[in-house]
RODO-2510 file (C-alpha; in nm, 4 decimals, decimal comma):
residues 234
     n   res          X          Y          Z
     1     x    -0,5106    -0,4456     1,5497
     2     x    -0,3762    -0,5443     1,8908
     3     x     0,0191    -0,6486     1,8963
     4     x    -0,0022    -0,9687     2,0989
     5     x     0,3277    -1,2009     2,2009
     6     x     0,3711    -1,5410     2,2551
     7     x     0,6078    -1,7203     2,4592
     8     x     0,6881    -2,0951     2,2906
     9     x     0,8581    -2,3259     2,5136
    10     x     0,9618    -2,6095     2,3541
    11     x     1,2936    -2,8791     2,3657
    12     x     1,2817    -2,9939     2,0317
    13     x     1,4094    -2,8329     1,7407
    14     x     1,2317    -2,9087     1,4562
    15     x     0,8968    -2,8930     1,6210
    16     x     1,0389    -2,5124     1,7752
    17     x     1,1491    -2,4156     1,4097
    18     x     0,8500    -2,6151     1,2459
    19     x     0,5507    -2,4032     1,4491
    20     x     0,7300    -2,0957     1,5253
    21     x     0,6783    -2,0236     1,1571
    22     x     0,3087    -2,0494     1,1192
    23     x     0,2217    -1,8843     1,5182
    24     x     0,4148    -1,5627     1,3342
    25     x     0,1284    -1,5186     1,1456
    26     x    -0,0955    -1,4396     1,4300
    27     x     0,1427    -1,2008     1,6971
    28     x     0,3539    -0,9635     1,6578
    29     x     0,6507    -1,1469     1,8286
    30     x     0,7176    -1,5108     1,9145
    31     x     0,9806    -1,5487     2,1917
    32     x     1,1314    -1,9062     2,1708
    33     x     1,2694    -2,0894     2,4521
    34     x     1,4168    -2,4451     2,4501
    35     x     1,4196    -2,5506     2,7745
    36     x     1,1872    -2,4367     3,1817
    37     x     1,5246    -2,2033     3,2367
    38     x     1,4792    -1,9965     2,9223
    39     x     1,1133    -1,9941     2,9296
    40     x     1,1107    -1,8165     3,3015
    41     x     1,3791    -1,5843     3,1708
    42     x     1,1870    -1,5118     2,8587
    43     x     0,8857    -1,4774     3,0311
    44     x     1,0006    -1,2178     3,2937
    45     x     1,1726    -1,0012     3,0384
    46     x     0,9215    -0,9601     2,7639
    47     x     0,6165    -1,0185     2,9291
    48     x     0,3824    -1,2131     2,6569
    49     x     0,0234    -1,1951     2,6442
    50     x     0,0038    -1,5848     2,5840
    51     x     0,2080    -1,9040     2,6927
    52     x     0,2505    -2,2250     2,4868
    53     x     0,4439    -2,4765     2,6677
    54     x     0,5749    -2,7771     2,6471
    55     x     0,5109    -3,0410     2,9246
    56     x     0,8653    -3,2733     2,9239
    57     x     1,1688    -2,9697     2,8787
    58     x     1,5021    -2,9981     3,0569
    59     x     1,5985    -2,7930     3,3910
    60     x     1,2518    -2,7098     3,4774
    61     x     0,9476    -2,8937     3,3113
    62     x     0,6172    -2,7186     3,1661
    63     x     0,4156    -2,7759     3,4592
    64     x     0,6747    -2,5897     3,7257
    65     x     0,7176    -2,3285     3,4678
    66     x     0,3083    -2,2735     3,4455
    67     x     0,2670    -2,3218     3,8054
    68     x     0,5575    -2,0049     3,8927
    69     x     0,3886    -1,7830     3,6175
    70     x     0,0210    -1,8599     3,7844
    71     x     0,1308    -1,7642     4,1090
    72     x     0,1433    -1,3956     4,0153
    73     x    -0,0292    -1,4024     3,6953
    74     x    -0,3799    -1,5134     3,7503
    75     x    -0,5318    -1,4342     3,4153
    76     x    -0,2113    -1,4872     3,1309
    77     x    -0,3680    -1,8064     2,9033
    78     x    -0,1729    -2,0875     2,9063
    79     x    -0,1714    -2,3688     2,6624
    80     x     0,0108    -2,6883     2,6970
    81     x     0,1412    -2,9767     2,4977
    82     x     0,2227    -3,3236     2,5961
    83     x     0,2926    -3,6888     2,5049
    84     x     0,0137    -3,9312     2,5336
    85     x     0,2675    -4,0910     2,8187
    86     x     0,2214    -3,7710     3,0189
    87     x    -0,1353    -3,7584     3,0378
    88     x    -0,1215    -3,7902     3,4174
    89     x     0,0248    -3,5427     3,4576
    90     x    -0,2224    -3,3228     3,3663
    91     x    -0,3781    -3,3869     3,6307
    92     x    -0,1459    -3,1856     3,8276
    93     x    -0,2426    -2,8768     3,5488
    94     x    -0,5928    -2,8674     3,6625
    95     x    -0,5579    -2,6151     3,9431
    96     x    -0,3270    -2,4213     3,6617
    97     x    -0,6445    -2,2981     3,4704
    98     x    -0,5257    -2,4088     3,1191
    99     x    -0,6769    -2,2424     2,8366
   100     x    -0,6263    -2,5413     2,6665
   101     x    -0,3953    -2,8909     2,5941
   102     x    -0,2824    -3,0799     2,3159
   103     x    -0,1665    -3,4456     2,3027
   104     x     0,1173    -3,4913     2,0602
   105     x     0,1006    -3,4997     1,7418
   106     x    -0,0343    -3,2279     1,7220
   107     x    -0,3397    -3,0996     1,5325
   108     x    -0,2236    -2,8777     1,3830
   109     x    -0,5924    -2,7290     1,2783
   110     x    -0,7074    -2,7704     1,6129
   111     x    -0,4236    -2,5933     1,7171
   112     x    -0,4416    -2,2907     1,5212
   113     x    -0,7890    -2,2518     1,6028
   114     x    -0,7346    -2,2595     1,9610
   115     x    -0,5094    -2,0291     1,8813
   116     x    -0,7441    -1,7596     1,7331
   117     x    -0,9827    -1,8456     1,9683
   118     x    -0,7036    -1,7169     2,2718
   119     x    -0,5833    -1,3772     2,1032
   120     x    -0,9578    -1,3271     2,0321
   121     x    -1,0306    -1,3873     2,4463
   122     x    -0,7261    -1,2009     2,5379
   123     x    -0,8039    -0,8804     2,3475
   124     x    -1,1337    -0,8725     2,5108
   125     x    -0,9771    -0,9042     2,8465
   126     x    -0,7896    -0,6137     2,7574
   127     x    -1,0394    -0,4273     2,6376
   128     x    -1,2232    -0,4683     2,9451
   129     x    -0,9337    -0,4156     3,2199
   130     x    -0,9040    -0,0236     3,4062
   131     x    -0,5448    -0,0230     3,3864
   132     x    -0,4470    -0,0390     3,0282
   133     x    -0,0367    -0,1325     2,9756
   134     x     0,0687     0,0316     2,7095
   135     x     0,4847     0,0159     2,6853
   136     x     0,6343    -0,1444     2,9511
   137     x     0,5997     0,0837     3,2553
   138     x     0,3573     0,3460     3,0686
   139     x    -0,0095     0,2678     3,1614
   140     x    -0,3436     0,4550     3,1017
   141     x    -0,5692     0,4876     3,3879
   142     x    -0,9304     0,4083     3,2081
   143     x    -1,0971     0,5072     3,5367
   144     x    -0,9810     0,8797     3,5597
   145     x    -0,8233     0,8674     3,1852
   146     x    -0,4813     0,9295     3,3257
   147     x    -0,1453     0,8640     3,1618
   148     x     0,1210     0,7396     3,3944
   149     x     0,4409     0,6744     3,3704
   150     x     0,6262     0,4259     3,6754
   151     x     0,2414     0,5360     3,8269
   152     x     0,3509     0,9232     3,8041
   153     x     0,1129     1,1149     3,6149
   154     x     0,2162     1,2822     3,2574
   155     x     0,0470     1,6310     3,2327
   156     x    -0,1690     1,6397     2,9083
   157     x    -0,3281     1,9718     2,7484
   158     x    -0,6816     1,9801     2,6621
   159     x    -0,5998     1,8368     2,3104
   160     x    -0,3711     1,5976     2,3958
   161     x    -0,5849     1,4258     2,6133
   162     x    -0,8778     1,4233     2,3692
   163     x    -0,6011     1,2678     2,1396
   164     x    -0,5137     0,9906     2,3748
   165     x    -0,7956     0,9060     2,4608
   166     x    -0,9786     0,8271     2,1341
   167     x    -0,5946     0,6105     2,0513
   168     x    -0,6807     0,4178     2,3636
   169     x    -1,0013     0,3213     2,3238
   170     x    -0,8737     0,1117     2,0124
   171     x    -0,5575     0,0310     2,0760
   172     x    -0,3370    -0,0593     1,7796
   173     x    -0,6035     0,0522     1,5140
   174     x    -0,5574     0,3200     1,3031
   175     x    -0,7398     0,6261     1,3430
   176     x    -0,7596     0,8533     0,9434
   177     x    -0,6437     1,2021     0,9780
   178     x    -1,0187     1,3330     0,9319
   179     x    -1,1774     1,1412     1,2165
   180     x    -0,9119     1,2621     1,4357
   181     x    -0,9591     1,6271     1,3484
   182     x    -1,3421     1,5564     1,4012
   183     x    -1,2918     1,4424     1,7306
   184     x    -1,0286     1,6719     1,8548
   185     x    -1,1334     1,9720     1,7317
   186     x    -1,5089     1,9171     1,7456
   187     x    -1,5720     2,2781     1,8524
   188     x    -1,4640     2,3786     1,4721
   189     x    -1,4914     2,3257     1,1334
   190     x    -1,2418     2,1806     0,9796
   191     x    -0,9981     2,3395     0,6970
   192     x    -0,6597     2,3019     0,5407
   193     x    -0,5085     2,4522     0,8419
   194     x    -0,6402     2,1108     1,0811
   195     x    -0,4017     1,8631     0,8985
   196     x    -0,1003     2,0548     1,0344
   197     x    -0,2707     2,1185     1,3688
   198     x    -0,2651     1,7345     1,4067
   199     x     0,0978     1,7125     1,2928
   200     x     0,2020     1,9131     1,5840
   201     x    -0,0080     1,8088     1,8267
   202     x     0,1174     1,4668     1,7752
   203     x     0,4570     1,5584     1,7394
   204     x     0,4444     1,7572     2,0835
   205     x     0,2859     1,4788     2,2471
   206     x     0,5037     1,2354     2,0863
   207     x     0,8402     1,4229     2,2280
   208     x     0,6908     1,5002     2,5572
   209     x     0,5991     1,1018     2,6627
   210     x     0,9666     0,9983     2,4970
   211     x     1,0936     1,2511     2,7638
   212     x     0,9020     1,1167     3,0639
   213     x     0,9668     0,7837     2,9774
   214     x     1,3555     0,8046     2,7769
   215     x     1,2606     0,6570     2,4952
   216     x     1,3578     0,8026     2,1165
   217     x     1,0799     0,5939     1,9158
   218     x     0,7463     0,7781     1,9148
   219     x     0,4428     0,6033     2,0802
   220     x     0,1905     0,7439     1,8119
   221     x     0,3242     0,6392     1,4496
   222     x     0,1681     0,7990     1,1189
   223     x     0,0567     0,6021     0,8313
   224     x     0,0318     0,8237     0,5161
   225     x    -0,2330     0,5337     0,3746
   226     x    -0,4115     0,4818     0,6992
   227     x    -0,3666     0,7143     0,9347
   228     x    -0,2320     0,7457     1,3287
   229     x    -0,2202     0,4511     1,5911
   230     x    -0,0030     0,4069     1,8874
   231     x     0,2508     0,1575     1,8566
   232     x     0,3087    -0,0209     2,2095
   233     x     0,5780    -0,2514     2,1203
   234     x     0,8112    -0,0333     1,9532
***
């Protein structure tokens, strides 16, 4: 499961309260802003995966807040809401790229769907990209399978890189205990011995990326019922 954000701009607030309730069921975070200000703020500090703004906000309106965010983000979705008396100016949105818009009211159907339809497009665009971001800072290299940290390389064992890599190439799932020891250790047969083999290979690997990158919560988190994933929102 990937942990996607949201950023939802929006002035009013009932409608802020009202849909901020049901988009928590689909990301891991929804970062609310009221107002263009708060939404560039927001934007620049947490970094979401996917924008839903409002068109008509005070200080700075949808359109200048899409139009700063697609002049260095290129590929970030953006969907945007207006009034039926705003509909020209979504004409100015064309060169924008919008994922999608929605005249108010609001579908709210449609809107989910759209919704779905976006995390569903932006985990394949992840999926796809060389450079993988996992915590902010902390990428993985897909070309030459290299963790970096501010671009310096973290030195991995043998094991550790195995380990990383097969976390990587589903990022956010969880991976049972047995497939990992499969994987990592494919040159043996497994035993009783393995499980704890795992447990301190993770642990080590664990306490040497919270070191390069000073951080105390651990990037790969253990599920007794399901097993290890790394966790790059923590």
């Amino acid at each position: 499961m990937f942990n996607l954000t949201l950023l939802y701009a929006e002035d009013d607030l009932q409608s802020r309260k009202n849909y901020a309730f049901v988009l928590k069921e689909y990301f891991s975070e929804v970062y609310l802003a009221e107002d263009g200000r708060e939404a560039l703020d927001l934007y620049h500090e947490k970094k979401p995966d996917i924008l839903l703004l409002d068109i008509s906000m005070p200080f700075i309106d949808g359109l200048d807040v899409a139009k700063f965010i697609r002049s260095t983000n290129k590929d970030i979705p953006i969907i945007m809401l207006t009034a039926h008396a705003e509909q020209e100016k979504l004409l100015a949105a064309i060169p924008l790229g919008l994922s999608e818009y929605f005249l108010k009211p609001i579908d709210d159907r449609k809107l989910i769907n759209t919704i779905q339809k976006t995390i569903q497009k932006t985990i394949e665009n992840i999926k796809s990209r060389k450079i993988i971001t996992i915590r902010k800072y902390l990428t993985w290299n897909k070309v030459n399978s290299n963790l970096l940290y501010k671009e310096e390389s973290i030195k991995l064992t043998k094991k550790e890189h195995k380990l990383m890599t097969i976390l990587i190439g589903s990022l956010g799932e969880y991976f049972t205990h047995y497939a990992l020891i499969l994987e990592v250790w494919d040159d043996e047969i497994p035993d009783a011995s393995h499980d704890n083999k795992l447990q301190q290979l993770v642990y080590r690997l664990n306490k040497k990326i919270n070191t390069s990158i000073n951080r105390d919560n651990p990037l790969i988190e253990n599920s007794y019922s399901l097993g290890y994933r790394i966790n790059s929102y923590a």
